[in-house]
C-alpha positions as CSV (number, residue, x, y, z in Angstrom):
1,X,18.6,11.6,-51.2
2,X,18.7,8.2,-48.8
3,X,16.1,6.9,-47.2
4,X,15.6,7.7,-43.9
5,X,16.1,4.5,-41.7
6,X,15.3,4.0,-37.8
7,X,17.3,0.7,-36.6
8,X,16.3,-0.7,-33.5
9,X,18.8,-2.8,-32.0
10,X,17.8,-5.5,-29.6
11,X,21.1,-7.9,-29.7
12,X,22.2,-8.8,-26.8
13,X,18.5,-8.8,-25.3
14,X,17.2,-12.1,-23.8
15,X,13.6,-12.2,-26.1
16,X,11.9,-15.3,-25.2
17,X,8.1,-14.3,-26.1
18,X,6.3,-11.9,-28.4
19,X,5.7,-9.6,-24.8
20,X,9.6,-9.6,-24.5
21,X,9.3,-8.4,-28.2
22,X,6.9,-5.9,-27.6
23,X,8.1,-4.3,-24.1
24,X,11.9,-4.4,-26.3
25,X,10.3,-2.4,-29.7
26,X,7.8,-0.1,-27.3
27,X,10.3,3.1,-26.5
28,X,12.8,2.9,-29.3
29,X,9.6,2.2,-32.2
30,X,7.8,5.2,-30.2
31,X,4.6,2.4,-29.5
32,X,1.2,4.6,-27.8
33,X,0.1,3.0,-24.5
34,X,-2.6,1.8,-26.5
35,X,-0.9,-0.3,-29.2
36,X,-2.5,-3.9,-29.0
37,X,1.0,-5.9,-28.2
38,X,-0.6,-8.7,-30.8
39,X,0.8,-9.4,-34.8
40,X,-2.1,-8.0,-35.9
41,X,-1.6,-4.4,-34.5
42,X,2.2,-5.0,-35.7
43,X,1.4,-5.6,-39.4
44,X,-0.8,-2.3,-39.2
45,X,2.1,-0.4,-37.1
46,X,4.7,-1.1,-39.4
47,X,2.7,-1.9,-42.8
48,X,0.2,0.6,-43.2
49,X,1.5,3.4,-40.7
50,X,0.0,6.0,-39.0
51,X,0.3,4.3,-35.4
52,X,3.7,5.6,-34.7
53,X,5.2,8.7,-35.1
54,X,8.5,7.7,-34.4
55,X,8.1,4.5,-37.3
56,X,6.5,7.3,-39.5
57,X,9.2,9.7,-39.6
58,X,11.5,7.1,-41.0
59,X,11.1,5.2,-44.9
60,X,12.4,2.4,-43.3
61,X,12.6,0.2,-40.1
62,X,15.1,-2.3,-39.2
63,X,15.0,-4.8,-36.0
64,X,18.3,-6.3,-35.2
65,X,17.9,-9.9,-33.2
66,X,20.0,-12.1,-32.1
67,X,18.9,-16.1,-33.1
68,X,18.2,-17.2,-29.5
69,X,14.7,-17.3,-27.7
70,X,12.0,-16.5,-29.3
71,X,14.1,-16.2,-32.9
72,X,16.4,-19.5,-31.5
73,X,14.0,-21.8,-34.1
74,X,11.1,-23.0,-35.5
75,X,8.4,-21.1,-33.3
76,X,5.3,-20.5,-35.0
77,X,4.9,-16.9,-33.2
78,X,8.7,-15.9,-34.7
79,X,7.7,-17.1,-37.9
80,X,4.6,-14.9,-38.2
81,X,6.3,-12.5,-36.8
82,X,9.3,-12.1,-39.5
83,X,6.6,-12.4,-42.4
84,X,5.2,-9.5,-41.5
85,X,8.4,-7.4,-42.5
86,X,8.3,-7.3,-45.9
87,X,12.1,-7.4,-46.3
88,X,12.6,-3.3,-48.2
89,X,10.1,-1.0,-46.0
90,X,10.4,-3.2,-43.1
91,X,13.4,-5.7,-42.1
92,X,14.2,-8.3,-39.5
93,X,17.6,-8.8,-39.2
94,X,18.6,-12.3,-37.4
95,X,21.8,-12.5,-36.1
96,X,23.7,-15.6,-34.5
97,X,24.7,-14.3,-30.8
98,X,28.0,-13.1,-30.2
């Protein structure tokens, strides 16, 4: 049987900051008013579960980007932000913009 996989596609979307990351992932990742919009309550969303129904329901999650804003280089915030997916369970998928 194949792993269930939820794939949240945000080409195409201007994401300059981790907010613009966080109001993108919100409705399609399933995110409670209260998540804490920070890395930290990310790692525990997508790494230990049990946040997010929606991310629950699936084995695995992958984030489509495109490499412009926040993902355009070498920011520090972008970089702490992809180590959290672990690259199997959870993936970050960088593309160049069309």
């Amino acid at each position: 049987m194949a792993d269930s996989e939820l794939i949240v596609d945000l080409r195409g979307q201007m994401i300059e900051t981790l907010d613009d990351f966080w109001d993108a992932v919100s409705e399609p990742c399933g995110l409670p008013a209260w998540f804490g919009r920070n890395l930290d309550a990310w790692s525990d969303t997508i790494g230990t579960r049990g946040i997010s129904e929606v991310i629950d329901s699936h084995d695995v999650l992958t984030v489509h980007v495109d490499r412009q804003g926040l993902f355009s280089g070498h920011r520090q915030e972008a970089i702490v932000l992809a180590d959290i997916f672990d690259g199997e369970r959870n993936q970050l998928v960088v593309h160049e913009p069309a």
